[in-house]
TIVOVEX-243653 format. One line per 2 residues: number of its first residue (from 1); their letters; for each residue x, y, z of N, C-alpha, C. Coordinates in steps of 0.02 Angstrom, whole numbers. Each point is the difference from the previous one (the first is absolute). Example, Ala and Ser with C-alpha at 12.3 -4.5 7.8 and 13.67 -1.06 7.14 Angstrom:
2
1) AS) 660,-284,390,-45,59,0,45,60,0 | -18,53,-36,42,59,3,-39,55,37
END
This chain:
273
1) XX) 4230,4428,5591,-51,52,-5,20,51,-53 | -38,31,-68,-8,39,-25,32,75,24
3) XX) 19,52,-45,22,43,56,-60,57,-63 | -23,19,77,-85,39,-39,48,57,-47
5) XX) 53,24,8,24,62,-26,0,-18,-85 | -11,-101,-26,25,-5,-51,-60,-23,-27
7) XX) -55,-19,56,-62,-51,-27,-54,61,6 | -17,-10,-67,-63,24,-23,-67,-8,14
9) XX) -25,15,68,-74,-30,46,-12,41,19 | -41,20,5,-21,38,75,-112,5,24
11) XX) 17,-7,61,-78,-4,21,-36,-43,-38 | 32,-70,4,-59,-55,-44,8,-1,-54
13) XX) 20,31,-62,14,13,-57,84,0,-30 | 9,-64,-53,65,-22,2,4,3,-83
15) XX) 58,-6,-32,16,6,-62,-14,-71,-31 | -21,-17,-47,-22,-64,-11,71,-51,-22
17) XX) 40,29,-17,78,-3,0,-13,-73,69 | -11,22,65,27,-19,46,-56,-51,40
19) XX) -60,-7,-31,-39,-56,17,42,-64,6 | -34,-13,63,48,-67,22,58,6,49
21) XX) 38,64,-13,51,47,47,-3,42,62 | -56,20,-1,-32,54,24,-57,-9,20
23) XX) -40,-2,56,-86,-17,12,-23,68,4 | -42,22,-15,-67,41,-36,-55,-41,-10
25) XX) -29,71,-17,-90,-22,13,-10,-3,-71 | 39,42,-43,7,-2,-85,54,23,-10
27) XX) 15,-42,-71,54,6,-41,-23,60,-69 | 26,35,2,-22,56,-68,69,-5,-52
29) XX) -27,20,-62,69,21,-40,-2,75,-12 | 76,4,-17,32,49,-8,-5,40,-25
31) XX) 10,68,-19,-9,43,-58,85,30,5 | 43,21,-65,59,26,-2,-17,74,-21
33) XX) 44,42,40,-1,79,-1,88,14,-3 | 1,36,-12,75,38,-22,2,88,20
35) XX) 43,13,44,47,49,23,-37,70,-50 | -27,52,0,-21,38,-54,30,61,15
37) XX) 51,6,63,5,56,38,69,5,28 | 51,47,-4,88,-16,33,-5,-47,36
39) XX) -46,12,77,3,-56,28,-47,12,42 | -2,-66,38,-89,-15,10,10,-26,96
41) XX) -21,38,39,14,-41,67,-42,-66,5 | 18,-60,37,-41,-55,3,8,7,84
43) XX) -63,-1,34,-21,3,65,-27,-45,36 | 6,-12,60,-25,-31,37,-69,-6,1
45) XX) -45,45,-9,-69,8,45,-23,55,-76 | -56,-12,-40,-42,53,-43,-1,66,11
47) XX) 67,39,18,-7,65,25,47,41,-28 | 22,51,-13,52,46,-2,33,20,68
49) XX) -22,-21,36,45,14,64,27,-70,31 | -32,-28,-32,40,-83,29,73,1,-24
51) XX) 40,-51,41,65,-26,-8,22,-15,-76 | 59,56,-16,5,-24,-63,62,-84,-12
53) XX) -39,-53,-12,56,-54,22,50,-20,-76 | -21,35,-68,37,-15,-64,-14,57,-43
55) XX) 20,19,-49,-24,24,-44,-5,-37,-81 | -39,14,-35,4,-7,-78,23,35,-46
57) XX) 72,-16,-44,10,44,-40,-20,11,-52 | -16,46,-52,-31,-3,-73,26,-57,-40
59) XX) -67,-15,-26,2,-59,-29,25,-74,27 | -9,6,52,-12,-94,48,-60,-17,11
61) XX) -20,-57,0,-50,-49,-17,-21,26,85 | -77,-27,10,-5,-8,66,-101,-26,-25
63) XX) 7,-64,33,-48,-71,19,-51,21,51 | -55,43,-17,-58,19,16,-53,-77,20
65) XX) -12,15,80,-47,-57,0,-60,50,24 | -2,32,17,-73,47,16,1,66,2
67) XX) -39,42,-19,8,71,1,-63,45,34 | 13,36,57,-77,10,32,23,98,15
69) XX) -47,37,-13,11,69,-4,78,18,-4 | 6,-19,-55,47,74,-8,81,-67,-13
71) XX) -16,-52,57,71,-34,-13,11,-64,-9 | 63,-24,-10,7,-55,-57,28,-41,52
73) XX) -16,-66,15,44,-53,72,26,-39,-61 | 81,-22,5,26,-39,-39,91,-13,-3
75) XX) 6,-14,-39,83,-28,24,23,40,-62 | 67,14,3,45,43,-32,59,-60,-53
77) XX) -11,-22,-62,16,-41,-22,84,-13,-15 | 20,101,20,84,-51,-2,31,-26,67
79) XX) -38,38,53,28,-32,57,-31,-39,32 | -54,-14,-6,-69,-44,35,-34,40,50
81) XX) -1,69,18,-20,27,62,-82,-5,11 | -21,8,24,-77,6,23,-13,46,48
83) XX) -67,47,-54,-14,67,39,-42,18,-27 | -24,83,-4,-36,43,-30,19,35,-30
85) XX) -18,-9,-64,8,80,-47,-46,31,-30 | -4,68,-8,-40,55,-2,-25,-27,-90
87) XX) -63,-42,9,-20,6,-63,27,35,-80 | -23,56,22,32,55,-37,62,11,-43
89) XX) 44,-41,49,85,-5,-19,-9,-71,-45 | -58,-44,-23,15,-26,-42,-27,-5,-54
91) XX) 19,-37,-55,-32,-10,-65,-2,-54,-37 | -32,-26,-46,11,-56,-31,67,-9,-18
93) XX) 21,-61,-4,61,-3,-29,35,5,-72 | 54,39,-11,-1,21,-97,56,-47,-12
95) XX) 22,-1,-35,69,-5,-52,42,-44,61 | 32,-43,-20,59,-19,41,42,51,-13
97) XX) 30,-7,76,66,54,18,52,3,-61 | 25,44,-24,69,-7,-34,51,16,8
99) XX) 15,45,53,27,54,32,20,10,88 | 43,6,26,-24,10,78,47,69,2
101) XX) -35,65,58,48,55,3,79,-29,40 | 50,17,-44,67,-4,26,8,65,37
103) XX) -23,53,7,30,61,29,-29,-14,71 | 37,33,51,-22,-7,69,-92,26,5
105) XX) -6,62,-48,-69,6,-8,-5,45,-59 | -52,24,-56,3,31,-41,-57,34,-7
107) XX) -28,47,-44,-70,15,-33,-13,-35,-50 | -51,-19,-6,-42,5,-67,-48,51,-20
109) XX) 32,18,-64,-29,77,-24,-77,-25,-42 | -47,55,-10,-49,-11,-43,22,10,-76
111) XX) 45,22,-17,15,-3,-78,101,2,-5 | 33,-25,-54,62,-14,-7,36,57,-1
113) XX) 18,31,68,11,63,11,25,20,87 | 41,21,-1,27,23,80,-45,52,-1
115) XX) -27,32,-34,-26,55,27,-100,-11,0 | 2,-58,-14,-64,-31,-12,-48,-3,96
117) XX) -41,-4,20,-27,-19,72,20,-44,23 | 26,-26,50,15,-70,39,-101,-22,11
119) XX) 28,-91,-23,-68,-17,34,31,-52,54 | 53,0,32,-5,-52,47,88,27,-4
121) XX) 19,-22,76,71,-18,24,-15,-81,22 | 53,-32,-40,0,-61,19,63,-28,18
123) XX) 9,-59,50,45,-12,35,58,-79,-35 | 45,-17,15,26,-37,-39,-49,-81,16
125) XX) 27,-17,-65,-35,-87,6,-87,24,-19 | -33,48,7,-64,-21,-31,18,5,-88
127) XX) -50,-43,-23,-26,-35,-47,-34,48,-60 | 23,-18,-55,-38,50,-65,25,-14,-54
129) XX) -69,-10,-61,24,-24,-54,-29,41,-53 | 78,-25,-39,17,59,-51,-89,-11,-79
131) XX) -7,77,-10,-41,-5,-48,6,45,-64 | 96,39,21,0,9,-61,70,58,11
133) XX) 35,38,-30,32,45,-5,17,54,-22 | 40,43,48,-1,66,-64,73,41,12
135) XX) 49,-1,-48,56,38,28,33,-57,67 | 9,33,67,37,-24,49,-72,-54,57
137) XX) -71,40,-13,-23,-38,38,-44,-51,-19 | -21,-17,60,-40,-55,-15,-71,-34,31
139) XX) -24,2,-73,-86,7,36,-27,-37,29 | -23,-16,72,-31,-53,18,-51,-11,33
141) XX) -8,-44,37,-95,-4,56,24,70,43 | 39,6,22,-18,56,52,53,68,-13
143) XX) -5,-3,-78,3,64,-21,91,25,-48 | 23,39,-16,61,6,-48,53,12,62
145) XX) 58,-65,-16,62,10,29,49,9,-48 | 47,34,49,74,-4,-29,17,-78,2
147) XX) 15,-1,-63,46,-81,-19,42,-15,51 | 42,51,27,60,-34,29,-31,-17,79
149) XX) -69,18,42,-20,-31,38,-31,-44,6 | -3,-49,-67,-27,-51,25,53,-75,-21
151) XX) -28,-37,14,27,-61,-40,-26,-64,-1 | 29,-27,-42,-68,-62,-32,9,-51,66
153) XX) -60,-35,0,-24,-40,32,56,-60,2 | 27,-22,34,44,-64,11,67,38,14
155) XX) 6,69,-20,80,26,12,9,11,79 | 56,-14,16,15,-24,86,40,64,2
157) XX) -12,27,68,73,31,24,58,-32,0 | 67,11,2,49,-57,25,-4,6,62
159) XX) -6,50,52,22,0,61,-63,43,53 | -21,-62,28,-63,35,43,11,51,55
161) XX) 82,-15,25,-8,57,63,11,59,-29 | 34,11,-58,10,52,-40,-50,60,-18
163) XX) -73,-69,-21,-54,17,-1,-40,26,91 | 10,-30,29,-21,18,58,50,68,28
165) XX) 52,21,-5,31,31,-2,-32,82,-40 | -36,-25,-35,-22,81,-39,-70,20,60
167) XX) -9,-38,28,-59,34,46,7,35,60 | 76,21,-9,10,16,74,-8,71,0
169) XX) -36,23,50,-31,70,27,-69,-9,-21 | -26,-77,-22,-81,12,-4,-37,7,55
171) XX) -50,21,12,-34,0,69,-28,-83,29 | 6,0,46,-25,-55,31,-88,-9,-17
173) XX) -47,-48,-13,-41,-4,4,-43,-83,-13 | -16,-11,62,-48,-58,23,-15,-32,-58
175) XX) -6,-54,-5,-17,-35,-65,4,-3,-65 | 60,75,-7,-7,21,-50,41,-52,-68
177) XX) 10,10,-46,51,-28,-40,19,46,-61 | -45,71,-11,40,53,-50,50,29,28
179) XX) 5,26,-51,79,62,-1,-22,63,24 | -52,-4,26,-8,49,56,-24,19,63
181) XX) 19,-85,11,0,-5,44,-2,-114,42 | 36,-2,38,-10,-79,-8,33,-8,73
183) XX) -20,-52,38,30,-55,41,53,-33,-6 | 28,-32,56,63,-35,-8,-4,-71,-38
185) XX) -51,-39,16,-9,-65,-72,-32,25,-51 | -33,97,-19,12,-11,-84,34,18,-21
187) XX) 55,31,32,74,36,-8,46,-59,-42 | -16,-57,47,37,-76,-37,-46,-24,-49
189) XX) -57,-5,5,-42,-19,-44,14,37,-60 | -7,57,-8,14,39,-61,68,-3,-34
191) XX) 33,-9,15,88,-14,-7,-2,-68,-39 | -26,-60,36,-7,-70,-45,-28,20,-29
193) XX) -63,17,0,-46,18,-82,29,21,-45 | 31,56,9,61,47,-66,38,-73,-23
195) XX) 46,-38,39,14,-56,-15,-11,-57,-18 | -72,-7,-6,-27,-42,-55,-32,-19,53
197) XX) 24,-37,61,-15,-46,50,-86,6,48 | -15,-50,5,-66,13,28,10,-28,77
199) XX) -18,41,62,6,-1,56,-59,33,31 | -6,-23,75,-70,-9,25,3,91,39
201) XX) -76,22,27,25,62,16,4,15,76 | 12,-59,54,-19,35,75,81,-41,4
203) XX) 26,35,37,60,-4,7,-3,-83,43 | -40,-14,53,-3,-66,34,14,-55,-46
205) XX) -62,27,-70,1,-47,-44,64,4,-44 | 44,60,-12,80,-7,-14,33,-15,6
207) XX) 13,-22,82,44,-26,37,-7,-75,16 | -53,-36,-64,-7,-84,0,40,-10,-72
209) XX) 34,60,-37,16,2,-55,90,-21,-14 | 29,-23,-61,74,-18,16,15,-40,46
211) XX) 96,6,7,19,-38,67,11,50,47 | 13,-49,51,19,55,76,69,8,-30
213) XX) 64,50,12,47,8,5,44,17,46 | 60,21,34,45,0,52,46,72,-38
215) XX) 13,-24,-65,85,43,-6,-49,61,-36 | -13,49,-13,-56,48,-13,47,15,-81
217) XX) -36,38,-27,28,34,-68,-95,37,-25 | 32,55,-57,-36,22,-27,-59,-29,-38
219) XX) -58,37,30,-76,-40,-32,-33,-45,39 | 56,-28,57,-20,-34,41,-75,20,38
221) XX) -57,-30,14,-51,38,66,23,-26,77 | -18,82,25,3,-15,66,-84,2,35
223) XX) 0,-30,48,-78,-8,38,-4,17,57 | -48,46,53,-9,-1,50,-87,-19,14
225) XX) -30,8,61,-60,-49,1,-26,72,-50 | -55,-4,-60,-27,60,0,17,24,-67
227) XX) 89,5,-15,30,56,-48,48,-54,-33 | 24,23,-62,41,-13,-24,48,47,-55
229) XX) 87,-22,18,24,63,-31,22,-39,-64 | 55,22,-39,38,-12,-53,75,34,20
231) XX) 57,-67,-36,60,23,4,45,13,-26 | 16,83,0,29,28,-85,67,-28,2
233) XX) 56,-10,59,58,-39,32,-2,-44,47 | 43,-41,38,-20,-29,52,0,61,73
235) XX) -16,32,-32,28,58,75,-51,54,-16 | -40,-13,-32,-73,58,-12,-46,-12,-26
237) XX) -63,8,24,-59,-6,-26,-44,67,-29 | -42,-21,-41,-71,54,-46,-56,-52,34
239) XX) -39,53,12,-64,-9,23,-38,73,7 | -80,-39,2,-47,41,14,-23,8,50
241) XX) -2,40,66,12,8,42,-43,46,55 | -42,-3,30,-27,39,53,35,40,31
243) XX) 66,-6,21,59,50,31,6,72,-11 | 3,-12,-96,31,35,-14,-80,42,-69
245) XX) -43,-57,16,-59,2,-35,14,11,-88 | 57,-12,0,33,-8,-84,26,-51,-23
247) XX) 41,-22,-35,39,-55,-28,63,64,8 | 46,-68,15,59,25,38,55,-71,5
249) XX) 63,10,-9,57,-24,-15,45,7,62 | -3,-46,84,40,22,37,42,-73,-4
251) XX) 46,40,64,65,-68,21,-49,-41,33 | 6,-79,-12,-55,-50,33,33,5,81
253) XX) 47,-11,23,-4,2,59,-24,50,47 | 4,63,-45,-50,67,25,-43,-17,32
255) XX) -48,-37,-79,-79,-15,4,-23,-58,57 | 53,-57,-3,-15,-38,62,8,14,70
257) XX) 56,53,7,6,36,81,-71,36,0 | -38,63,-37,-46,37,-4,-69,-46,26
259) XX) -7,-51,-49,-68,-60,-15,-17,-14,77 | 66,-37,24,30,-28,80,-30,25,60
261) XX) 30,78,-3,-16,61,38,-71,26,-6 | -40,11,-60,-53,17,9,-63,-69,4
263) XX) 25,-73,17,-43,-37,22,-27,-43,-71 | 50,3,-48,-18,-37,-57,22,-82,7
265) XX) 33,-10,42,48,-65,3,47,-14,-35 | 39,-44,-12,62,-19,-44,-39,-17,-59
267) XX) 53,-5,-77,-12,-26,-48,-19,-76,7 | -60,-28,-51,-16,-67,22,42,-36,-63
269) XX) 40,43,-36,13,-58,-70,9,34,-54 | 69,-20,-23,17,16,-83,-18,-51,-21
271) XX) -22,35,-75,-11,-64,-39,26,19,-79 | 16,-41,-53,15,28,-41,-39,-25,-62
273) X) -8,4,-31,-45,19,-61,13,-26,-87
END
């Protein structure tokens, strides 16, 4: 069975992609939209108060199969998600990417200037391509950066927990995946991305990822039903966290006495990556 979070259908109406895959009453095609905005919630249900279950960062693709007042039903093309996004937050698609932000998050100014207006705080890993330069910054779709926050498209972090590691004291937040805010699978999700690596975003679906392991070490994932942490040693984990409603760096056996006690159950599984 399909897992609806990845298949593109809903109410009779299916991506023509998937005729033959999928039963519907019609197959439609697609239209491509792109990220126009820091970042974009993708929802459950056509609402602003619905469940936020992903977000979109500037400049990611996202596979429009219908759009009815105001919002866009469609899948999120780097991770496959399927949801709603606020019309609004998108736009035709420009320029291939050239660029992704390396800083945990930055501005983009309206002219090549610190002292210029911010038109956007944007978070690491979204997408922007260069259209020109001046001095230190650099001009692009969503406005003039400092050079040294971004970096070209294909450049990897070396070390993802490192990268996951700069988010700590972010606030906790549901579905999120910016730098200001994110969940415990986009906490990991965002960390592989800096690292080149492409990984899925619900932690269930994380924990089908790598091998299982026994002897633990750094980078390793840990799993409980629900959450998943990261391991900066074999004797501590980073995660994003309801507890502590931040990203936070404790002793893992802490976290598994705490999980235990408040009715989380035991860990179901390291796995490594």
């Amino acid at each position: 069975m399909l897992d609806p979070r990845l298949t593109l259908a809903r109410d009779g109406i299916a991506a023509r992609s998937l005729e033959g895959i999928v039963p519907a009453d019609r197959y439609v095609e697609t239209s491509l939209r792109q990220a126009r905005v820091p970042s974009a919630a993708l929802r459950r249900t056509p609402s602003a108060e619905a469940e936020q279950l992903d977000q979109l960062l500037f400049g990611e693709l996202f596979e429009v199969l219908d759009e009815t007042d105001g919002w866009a039903f469609g899948q999120a093309q780097r991770d496959g998600y399927v949801g709603y996004v606020a019309a609004a937050a998108l736009g035709a698609p420009g320029a291939a990417p050239t660029h992704t932000i390396r800083a945990l998050r930055t501005y983009g100014f309206s002219a090549p200037s610190i002292k210029a207006a911010p038109v956007g705080l944007y978070s690491l890993n979204a997408l922007v391509a260069e259209e020109g330069r001046e001095g230190r910054f650099v001009k692009t779709s969503g406005g003039w950066f400092v050079a040294e926050h971004l970096a070209p498209v294909g450049d990897r972090a070396p070390d993802y927990v490192a990268v996951a590691e700069r988010f700590v004291g972010t606030p906790y937040q549901w579905g999120g995946r910016e730098s200001l805010g994110l969940d415990c699978s986009g906490l990991v999700q965002q960390a592989l991305y800096a690292a080149g690596r492409d990984f899925p975003r619900d932690s269930d679906q994380q924990a089908a990822m790598g091998e299982p392991v026994e002897a633990l070490r750094r980078g390793d994932l840990m799993f409980w039903r629900g959450h998943v942490a990261m391991l900066t040693s074999p004797t501590d984990i980073i995660h994003a966290n309801s507890f502590h409603m931040a990203v936070a760096i404790e002793p893992l056996a802490e976290v598994v006495e705490r999980t235990s006690r408040l009715g989380g159950g035991e860990p179901t599984g390291y796995r490594r990556i």
